[in-house]
PDB file of the backbone (N, CA, C, O) and the ligand in Angstrom, with CONECT records:
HET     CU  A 101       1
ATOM      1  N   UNK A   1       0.831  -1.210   0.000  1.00  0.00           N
ATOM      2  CA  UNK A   1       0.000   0.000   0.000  1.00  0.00           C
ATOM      3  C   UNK A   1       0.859   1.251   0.000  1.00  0.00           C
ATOM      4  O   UNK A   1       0.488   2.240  -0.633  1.00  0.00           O
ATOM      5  N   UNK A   2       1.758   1.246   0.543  1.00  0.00           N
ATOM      6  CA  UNK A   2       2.550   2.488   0.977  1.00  0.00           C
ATOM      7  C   UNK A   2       3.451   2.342  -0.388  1.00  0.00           C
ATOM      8  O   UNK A   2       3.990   3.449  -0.379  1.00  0.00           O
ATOM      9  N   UNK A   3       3.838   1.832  -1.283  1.00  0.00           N
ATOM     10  CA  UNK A   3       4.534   1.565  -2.047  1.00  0.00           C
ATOM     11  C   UNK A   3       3.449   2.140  -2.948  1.00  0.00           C
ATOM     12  O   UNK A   3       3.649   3.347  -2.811  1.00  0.00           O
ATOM     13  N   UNK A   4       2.360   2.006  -3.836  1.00  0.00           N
ATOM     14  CA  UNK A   4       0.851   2.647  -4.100  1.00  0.00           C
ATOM     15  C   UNK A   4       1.168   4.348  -4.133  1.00  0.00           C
ATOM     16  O   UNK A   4       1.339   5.133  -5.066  1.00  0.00           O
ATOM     17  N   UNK A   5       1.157   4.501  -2.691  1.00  0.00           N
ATOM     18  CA  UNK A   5       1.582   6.143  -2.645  1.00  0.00           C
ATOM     19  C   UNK A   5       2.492   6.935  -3.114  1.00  0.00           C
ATOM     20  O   UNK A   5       2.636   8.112  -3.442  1.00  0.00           O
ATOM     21  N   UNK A   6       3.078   5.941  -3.051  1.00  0.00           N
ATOM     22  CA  UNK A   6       4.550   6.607  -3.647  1.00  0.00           C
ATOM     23  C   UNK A   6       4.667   6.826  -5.193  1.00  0.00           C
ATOM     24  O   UNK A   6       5.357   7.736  -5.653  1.00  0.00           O
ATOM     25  N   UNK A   7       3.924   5.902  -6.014  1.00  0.00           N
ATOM     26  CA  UNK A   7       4.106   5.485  -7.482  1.00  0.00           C
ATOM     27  C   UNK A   7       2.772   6.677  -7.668  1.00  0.00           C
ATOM     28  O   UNK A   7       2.689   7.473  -8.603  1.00  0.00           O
ATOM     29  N   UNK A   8       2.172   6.597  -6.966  1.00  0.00           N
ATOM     30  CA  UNK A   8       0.693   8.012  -7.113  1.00  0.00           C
ATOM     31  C   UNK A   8       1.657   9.334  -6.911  1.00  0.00           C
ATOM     32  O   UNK A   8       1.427  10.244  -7.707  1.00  0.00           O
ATOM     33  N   UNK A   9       2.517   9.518  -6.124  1.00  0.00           N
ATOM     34  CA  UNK A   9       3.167  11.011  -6.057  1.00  0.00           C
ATOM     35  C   UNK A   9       4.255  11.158  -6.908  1.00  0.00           C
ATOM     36  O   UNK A   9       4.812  12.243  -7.079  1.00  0.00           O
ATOM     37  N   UNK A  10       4.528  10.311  -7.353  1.00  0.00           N
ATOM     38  CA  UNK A  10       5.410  10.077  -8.928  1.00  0.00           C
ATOM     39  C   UNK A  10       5.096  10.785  -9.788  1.00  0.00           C
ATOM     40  O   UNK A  10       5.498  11.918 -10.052  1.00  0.00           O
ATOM     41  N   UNK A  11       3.919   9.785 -10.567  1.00  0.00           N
ATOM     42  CA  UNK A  11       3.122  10.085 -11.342  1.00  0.00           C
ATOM     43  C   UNK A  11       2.671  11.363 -11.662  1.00  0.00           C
ATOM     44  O   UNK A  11       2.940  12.030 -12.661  1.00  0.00           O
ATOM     45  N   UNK A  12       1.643  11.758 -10.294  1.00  0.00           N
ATOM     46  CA  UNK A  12       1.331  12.966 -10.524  1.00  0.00           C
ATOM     47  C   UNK A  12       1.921  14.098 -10.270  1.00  0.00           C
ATOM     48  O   UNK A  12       1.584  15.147 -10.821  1.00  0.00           O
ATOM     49  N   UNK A  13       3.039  13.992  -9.251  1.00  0.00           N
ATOM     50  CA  UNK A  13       4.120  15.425  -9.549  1.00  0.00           C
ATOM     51  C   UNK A  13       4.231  15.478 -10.956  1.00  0.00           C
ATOM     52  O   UNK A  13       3.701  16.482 -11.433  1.00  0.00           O
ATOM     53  N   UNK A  14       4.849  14.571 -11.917  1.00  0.00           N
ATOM     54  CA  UNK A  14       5.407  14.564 -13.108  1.00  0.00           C
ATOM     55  C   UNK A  14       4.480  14.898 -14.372  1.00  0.00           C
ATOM     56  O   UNK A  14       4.921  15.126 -15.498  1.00  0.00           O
ATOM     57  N   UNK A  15       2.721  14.887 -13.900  1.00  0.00           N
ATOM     58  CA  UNK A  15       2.187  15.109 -15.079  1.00  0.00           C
ATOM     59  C   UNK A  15       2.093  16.547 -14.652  1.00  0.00           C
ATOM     60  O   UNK A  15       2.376  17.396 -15.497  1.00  0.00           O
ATOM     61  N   UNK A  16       1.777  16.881 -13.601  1.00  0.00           N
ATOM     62  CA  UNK A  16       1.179  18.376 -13.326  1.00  0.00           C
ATOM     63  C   UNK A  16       2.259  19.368 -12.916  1.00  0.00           C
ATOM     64  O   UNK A  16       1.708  20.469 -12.921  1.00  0.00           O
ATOM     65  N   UNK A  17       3.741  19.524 -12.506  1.00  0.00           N
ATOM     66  CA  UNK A  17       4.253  20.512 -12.661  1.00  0.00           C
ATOM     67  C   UNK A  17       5.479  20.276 -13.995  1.00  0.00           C
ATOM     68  O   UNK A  17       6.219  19.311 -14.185  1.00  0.00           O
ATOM     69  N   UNK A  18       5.405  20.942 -14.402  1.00  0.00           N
ATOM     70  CA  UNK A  18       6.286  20.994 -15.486  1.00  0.00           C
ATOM     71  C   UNK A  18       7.724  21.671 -15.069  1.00  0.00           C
ATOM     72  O   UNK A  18       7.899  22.593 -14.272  1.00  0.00           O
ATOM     73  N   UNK A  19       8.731  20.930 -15.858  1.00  0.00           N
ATOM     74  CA  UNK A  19      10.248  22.004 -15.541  1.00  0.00           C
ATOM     75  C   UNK A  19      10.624  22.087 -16.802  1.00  0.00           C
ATOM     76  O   UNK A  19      10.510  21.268 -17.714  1.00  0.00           O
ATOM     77  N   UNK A  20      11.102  23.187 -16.777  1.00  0.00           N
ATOM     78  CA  UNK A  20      11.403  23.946 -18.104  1.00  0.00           C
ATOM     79  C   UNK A  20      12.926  24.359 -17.470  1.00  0.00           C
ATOM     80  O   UNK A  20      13.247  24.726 -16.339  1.00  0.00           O
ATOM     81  N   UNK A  21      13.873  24.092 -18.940  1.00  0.00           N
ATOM     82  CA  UNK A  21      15.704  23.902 -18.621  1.00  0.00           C
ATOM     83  C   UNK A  21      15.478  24.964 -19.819  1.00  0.00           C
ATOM     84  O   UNK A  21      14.922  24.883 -20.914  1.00  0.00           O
ATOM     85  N   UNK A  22      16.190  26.046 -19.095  1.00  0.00           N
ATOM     86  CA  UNK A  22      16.478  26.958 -20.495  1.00  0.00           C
ATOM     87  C   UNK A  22      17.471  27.422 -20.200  1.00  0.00           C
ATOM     88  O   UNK A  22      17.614  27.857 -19.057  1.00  0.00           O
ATOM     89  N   UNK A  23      18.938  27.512 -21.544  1.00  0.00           N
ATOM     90  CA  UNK A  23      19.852  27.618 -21.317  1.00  0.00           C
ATOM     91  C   UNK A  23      19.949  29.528 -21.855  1.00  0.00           C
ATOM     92  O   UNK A  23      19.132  30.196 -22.488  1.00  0.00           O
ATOM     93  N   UNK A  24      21.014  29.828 -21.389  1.00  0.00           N
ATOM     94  CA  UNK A  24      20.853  31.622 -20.983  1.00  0.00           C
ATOM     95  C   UNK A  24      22.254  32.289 -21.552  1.00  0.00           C
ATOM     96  O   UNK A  24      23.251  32.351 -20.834  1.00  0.00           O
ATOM     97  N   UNK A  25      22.235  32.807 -22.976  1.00  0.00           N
ATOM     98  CA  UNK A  25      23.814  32.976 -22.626  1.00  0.00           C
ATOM     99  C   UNK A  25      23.835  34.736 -22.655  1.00  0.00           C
ATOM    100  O   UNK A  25      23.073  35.493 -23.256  1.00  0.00           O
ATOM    101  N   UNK A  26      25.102  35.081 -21.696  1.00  0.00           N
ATOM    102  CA  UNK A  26      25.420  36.247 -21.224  1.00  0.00           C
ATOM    103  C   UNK A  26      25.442  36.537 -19.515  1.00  0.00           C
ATOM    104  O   UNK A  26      26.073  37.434 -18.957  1.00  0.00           O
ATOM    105  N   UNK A  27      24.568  35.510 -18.867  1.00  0.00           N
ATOM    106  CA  UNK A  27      24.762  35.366 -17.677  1.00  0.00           C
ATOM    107  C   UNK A  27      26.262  35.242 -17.303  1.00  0.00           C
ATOM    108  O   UNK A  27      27.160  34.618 -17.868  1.00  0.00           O
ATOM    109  N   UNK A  28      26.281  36.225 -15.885  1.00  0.00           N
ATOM    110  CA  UNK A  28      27.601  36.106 -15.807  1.00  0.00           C
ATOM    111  C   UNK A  28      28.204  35.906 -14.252  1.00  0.00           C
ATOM    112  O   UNK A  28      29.159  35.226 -13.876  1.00  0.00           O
ATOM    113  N   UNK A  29      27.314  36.726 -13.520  1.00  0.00           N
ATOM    114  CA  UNK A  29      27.350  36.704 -11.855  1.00  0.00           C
ATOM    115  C   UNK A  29      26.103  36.578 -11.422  1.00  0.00           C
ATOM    116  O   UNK A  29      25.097  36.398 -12.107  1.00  0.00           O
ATOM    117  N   UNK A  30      26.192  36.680 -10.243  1.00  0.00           N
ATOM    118  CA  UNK A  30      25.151  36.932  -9.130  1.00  0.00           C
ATOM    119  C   UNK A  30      23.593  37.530  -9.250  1.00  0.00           C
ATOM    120  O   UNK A  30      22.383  37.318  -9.181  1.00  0.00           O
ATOM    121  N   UNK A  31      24.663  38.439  -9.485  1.00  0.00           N
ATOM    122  CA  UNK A  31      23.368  39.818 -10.056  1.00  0.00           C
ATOM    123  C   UNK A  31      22.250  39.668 -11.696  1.00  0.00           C
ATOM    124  O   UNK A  31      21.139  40.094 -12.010  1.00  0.00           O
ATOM    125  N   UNK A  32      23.213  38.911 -12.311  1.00  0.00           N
ATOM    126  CA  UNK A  32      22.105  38.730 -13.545  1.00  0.00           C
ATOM    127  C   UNK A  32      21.206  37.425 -13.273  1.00  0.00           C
ATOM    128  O   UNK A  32      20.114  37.329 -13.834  1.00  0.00           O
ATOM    129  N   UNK A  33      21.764  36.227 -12.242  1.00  0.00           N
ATOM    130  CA  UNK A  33      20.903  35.682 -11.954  1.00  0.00           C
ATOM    131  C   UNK A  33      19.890  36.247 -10.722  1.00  0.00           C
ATOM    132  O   UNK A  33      18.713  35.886 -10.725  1.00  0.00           O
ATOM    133  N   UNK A  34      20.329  37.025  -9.817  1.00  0.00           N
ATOM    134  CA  UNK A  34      19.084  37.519  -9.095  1.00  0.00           C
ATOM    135  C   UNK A  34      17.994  38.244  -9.997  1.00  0.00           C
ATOM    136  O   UNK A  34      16.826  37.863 -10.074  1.00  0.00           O
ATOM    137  N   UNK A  35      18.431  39.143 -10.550  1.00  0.00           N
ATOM    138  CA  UNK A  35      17.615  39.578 -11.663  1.00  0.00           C
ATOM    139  C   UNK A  35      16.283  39.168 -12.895  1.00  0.00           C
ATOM    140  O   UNK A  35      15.218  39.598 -13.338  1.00  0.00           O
ATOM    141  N   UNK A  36      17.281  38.001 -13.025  1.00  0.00           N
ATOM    142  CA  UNK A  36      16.161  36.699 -13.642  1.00  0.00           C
ATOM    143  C   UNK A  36      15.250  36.210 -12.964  1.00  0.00           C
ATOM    144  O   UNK A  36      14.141  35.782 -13.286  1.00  0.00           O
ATOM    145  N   UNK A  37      15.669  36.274 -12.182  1.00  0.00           N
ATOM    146  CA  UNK A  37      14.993  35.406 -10.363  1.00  0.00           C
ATOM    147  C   UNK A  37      13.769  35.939 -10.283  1.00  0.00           C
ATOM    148  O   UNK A  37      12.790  35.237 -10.536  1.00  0.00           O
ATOM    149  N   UNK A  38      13.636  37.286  -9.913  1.00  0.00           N
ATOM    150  CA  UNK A  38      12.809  38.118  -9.689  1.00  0.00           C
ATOM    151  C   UNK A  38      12.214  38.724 -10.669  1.00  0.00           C
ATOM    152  O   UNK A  38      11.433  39.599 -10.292  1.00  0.00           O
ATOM    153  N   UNK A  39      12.329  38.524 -12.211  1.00  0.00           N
ATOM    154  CA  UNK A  39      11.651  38.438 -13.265  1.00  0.00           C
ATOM    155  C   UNK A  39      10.476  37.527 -13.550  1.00  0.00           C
ATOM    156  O   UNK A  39       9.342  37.841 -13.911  1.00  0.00           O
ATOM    157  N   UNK A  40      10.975  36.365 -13.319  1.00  0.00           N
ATOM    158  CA  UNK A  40      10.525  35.249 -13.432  1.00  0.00           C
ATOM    159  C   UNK A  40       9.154  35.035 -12.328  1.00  0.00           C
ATOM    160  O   UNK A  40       7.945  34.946 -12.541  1.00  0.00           O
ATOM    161  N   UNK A  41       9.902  35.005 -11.189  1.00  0.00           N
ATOM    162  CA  UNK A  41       8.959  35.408  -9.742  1.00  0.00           C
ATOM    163  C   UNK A  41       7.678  36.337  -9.806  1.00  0.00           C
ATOM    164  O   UNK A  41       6.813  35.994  -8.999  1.00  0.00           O
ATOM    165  N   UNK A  42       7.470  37.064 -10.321  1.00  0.00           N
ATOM    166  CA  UNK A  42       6.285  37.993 -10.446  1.00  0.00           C
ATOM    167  C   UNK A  42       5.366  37.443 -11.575  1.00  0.00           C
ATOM    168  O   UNK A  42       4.268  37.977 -11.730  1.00  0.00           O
ATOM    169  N   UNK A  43       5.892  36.005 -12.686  1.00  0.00           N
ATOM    170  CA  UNK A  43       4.661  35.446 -13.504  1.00  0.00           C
ATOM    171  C   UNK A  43       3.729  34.503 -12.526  1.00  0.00           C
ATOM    172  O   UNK A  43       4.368  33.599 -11.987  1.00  0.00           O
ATOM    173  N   UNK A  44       2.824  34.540 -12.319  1.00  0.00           N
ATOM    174  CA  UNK A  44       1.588  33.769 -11.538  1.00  0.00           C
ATOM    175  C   UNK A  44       1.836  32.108 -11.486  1.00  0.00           C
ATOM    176  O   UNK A  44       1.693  31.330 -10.543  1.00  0.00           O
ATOM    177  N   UNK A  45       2.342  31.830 -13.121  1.00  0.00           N
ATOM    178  CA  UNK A  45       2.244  30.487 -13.452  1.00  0.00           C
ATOM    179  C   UNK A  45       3.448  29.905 -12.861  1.00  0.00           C
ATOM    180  O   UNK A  45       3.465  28.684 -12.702  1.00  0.00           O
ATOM    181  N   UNK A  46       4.561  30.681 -12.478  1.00  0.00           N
ATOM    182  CA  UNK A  46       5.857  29.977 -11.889  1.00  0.00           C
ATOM    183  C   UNK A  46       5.915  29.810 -10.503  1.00  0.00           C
ATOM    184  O   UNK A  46       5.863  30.674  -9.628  1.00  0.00           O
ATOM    185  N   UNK A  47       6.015  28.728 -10.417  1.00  0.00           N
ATOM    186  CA  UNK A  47       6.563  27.820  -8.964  1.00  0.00           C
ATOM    187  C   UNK A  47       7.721  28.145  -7.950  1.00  0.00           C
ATOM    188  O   UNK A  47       7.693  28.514  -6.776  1.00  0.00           O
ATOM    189  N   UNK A  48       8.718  27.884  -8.793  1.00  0.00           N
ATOM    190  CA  UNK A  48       9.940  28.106  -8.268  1.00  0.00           C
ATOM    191  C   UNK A  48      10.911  28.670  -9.561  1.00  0.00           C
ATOM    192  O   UNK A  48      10.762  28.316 -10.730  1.00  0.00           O
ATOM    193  N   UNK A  49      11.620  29.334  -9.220  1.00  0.00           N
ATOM    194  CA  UNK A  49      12.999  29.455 -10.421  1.00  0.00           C
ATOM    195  C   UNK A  49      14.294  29.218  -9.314  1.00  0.00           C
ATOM    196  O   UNK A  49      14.658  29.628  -8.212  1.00  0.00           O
ATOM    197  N   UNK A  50      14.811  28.089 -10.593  1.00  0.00           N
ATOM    198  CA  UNK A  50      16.173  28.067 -10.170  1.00  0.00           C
ATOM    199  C   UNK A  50      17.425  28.803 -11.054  1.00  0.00           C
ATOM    200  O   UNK A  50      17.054  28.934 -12.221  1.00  0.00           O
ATOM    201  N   UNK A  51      18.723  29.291 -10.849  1.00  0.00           N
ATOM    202  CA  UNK A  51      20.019  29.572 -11.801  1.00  0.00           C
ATOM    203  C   UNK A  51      20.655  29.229 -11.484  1.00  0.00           C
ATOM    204  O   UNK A  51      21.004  29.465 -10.328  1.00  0.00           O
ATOM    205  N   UNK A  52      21.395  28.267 -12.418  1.00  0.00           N
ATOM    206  CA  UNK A  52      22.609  27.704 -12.362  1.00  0.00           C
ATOM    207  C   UNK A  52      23.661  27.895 -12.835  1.00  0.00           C
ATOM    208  O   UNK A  52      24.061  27.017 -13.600  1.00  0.00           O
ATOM    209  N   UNK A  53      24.607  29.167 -12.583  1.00  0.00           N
ATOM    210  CA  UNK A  53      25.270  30.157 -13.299  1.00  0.00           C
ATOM    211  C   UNK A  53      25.969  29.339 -13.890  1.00  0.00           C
ATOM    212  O   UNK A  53      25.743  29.132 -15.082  1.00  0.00           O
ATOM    213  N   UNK A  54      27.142  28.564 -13.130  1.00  0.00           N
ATOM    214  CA  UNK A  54      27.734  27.626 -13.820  1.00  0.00           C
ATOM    215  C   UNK A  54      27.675  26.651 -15.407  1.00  0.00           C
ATOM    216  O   UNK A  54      28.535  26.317 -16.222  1.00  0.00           O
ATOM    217  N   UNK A  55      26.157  26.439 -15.291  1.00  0.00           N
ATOM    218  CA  UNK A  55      25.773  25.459 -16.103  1.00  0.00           C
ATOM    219  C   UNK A  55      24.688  26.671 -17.226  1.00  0.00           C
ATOM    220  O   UNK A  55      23.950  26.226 -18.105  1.00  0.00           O
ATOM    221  N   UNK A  56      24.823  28.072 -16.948  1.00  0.00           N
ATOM    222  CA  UNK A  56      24.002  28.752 -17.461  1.00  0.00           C
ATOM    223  C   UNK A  56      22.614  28.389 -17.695  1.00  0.00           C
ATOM    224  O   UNK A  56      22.047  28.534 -18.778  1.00  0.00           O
ATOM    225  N   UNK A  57      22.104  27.926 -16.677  1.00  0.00           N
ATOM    226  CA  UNK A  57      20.633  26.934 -16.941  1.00  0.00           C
ATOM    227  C   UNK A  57      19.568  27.611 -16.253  1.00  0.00           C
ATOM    228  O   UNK A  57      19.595  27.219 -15.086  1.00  0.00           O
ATOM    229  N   UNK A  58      18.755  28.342 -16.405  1.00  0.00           N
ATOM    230  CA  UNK A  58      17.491  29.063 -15.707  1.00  0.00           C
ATOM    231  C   UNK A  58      16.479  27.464 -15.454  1.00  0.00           C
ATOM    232  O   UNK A  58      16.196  26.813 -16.459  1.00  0.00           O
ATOM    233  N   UNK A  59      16.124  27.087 -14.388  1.00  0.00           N
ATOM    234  CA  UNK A  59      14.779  25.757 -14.341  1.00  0.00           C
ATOM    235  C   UNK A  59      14.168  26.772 -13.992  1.00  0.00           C
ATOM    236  O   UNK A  59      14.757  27.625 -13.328  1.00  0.00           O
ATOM    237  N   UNK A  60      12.685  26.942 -14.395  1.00  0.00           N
ATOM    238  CA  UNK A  60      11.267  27.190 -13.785  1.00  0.00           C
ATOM    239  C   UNK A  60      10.713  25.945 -13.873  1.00  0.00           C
ATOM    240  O   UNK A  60      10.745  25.099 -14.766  1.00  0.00           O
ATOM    241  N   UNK A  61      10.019  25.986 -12.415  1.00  0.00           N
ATOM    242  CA  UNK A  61       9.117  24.801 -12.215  1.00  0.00           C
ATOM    243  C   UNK A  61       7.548  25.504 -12.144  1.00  0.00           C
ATOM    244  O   UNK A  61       7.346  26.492 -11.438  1.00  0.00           O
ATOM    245  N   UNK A  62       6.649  24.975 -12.826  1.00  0.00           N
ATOM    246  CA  UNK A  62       5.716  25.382 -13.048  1.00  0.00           C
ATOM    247  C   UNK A  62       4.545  24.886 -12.115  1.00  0.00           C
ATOM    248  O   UNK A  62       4.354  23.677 -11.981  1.00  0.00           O
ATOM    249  N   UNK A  63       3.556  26.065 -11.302  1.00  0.00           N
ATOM    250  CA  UNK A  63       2.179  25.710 -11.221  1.00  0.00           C
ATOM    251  C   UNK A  63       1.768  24.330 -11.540  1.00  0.00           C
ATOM    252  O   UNK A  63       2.133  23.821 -12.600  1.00  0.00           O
ATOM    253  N   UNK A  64       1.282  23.907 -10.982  1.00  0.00           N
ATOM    254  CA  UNK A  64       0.384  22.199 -11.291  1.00  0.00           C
ATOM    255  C   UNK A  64      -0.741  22.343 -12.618  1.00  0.00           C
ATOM    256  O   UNK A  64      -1.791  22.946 -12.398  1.00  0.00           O
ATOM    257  N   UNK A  65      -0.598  22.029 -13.372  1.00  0.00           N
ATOM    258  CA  UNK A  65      -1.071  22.284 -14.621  1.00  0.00           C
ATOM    259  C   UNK A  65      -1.268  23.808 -15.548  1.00  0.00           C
ATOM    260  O   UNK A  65      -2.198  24.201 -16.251  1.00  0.00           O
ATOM    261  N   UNK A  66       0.416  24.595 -15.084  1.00  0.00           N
ATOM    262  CA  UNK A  66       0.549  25.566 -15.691  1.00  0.00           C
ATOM    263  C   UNK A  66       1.491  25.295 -17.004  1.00  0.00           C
ATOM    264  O   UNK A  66       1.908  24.159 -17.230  1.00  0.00           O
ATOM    265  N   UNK A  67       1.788  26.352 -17.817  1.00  0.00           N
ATOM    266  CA  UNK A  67       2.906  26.334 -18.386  1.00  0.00           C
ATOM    267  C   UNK A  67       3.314  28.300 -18.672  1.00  0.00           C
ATOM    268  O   UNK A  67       2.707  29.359 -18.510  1.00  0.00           O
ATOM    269  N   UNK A  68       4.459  27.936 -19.088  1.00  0.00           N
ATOM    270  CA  UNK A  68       4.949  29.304 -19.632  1.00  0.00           C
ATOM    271  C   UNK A  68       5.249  29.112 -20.582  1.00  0.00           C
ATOM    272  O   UNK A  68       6.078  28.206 -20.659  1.00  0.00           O
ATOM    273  N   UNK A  69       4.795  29.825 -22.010  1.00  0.00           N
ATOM    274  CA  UNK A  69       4.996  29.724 -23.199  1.00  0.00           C
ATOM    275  C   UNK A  69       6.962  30.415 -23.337  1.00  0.00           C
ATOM    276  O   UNK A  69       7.670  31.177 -22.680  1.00  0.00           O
ATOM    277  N   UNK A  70       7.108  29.599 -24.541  1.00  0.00           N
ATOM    278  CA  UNK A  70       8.167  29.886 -24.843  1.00  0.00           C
ATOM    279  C   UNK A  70       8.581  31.284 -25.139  1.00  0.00           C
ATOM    280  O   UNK A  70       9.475  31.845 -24.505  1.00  0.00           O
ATOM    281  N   UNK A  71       7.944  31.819 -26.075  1.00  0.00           N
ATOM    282  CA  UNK A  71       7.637  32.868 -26.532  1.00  0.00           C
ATOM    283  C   UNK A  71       7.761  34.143 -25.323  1.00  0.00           C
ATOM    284  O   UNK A  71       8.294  35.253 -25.331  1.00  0.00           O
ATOM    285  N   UNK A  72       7.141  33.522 -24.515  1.00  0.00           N
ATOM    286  CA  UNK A  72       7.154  34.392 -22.700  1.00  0.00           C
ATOM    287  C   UNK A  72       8.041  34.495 -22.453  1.00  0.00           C
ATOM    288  O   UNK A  72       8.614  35.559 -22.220  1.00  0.00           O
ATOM    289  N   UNK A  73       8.821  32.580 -22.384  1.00  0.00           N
ATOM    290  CA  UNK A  73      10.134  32.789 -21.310  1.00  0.00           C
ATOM    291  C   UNK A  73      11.393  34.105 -22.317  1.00  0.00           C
ATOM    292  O   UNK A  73      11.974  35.084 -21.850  1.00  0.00           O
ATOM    293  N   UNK A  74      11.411  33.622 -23.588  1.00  0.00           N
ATOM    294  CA  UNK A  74      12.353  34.600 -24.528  1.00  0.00           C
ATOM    295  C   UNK A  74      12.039  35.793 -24.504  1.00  0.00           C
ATOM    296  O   UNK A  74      12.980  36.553 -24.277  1.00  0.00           O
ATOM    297  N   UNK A  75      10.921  36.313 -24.676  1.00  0.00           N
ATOM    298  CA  UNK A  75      10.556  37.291 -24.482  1.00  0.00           C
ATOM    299  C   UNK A  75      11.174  38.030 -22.996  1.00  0.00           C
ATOM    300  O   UNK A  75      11.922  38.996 -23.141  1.00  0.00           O
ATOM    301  N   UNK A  76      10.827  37.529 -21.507  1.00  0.00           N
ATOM    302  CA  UNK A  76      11.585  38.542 -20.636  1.00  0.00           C
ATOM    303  C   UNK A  76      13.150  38.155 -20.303  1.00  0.00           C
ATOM    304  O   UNK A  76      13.747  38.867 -19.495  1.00  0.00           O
ATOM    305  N   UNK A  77      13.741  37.173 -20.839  1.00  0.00           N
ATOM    306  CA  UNK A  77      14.703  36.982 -21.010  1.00  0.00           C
ATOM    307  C   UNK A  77      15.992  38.022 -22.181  1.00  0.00           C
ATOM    308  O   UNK A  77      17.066  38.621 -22.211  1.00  0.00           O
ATOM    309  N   UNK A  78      15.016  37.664 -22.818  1.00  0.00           N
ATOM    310  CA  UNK A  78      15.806  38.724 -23.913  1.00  0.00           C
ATOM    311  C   UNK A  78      15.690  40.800 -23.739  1.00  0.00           C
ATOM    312  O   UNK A  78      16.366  41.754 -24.121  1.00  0.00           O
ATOM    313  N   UNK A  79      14.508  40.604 -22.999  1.00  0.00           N
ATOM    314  CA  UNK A  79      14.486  42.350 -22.063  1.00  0.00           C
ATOM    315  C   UNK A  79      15.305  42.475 -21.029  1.00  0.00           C
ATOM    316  O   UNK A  79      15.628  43.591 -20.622  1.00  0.00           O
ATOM    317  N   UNK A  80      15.753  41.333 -20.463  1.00  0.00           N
ATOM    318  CA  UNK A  80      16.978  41.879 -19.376  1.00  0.00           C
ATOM    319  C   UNK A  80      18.243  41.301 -20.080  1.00  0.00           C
ATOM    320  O   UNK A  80      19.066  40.554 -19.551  1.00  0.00           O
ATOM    321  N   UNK A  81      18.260  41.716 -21.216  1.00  0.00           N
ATOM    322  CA  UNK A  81      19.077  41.645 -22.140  1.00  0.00           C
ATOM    323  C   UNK A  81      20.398  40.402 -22.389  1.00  0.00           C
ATOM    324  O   UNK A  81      21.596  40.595 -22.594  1.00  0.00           O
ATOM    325  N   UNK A  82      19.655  39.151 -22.278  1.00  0.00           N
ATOM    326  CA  UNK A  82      20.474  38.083 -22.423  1.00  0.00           C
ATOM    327  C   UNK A  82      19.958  37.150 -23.929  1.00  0.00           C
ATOM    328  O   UNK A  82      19.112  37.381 -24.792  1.00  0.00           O
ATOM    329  N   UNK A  83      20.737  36.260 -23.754  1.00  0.00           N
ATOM    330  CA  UNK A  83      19.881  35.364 -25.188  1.00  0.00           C
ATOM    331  C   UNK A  83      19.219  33.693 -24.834  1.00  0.00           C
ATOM    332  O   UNK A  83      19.839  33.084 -23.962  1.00  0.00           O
ATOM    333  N   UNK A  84      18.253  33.112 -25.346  1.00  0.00           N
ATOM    334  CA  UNK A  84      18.304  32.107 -25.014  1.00  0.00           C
ATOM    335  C   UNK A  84      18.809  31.172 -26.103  1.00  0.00           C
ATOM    336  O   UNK A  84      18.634  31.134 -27.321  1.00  0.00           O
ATOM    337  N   UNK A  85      19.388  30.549 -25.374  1.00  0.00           N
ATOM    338  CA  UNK A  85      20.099  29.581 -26.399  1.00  0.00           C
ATOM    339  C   UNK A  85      19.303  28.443 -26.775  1.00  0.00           C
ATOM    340  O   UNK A  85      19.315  27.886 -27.872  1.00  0.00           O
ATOM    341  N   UNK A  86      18.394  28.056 -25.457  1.00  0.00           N
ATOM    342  CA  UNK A  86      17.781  26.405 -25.961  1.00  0.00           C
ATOM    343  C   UNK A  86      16.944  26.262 -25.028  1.00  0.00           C
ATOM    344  O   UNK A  86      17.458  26.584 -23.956  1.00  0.00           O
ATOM    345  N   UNK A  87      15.567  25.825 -24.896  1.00  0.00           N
ATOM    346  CA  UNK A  87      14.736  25.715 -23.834  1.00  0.00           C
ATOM    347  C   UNK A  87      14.198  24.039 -24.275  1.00  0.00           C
ATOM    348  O   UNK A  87      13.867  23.431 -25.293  1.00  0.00           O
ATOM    349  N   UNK A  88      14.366  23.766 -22.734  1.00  0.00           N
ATOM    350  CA  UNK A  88      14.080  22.108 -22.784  1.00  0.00           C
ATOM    351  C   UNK A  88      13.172  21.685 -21.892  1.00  0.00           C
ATOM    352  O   UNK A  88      13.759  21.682 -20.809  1.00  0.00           O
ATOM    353  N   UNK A  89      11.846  21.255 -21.717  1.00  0.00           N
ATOM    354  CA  UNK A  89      11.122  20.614 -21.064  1.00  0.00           C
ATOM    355  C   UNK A  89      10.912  18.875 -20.919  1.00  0.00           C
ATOM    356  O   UNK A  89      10.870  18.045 -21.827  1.00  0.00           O
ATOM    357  N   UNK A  90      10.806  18.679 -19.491  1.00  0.00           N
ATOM    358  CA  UNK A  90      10.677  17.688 -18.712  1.00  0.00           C
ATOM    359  C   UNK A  90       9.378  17.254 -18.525  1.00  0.00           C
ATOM    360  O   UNK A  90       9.148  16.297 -17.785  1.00  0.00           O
TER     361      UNK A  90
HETATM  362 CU    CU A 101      25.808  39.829 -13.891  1.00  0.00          CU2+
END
């Protein structure tokens, strides 16, 4: 039974929040990822944002049956003047 639960919170984490890997180039410190951070943070549909300066990788995890159009994420990405290189969903 308890094994049941587990394969149910699997499942449905994985259909209903979405993660979106979008790679960012021009990021460089701290500050352009806080920046993103708090870009990102004020859309309704986003969960969490992560930056991974290193790996230049913005994750948004999305609302339980949200999404953020691509078009969106490039769009305020490219106003705080970076580029996206590649956006990948999970
Ligand atoms: Cu910077």
């Amino acid at each position: 039974m308890k094994k049941l639960f587990i394969v149910l919170f699997l499942v449905s984490s994985n259909v209903f929040a979405a993660e979106i890997s979008v790679k960012v180039q021009g990021m460089v410190c701290s500050m352009c990822a806080q920046g993103i951070k708090k870009k990102f943070s004020t859309i309704k549909e986003v969960k969490g944002i992560d930056v991974n300066l290193g790996q230049k990788i913005v994750t948004i995890t999305t609302e339980e049956g949200k999404d953020v159009g691509d078009d969106q994420i490039k769009k305020i990405i490219t106003e705080a003047g970076y580029n996206v290189a590649n956006i990948e969903r999970k």
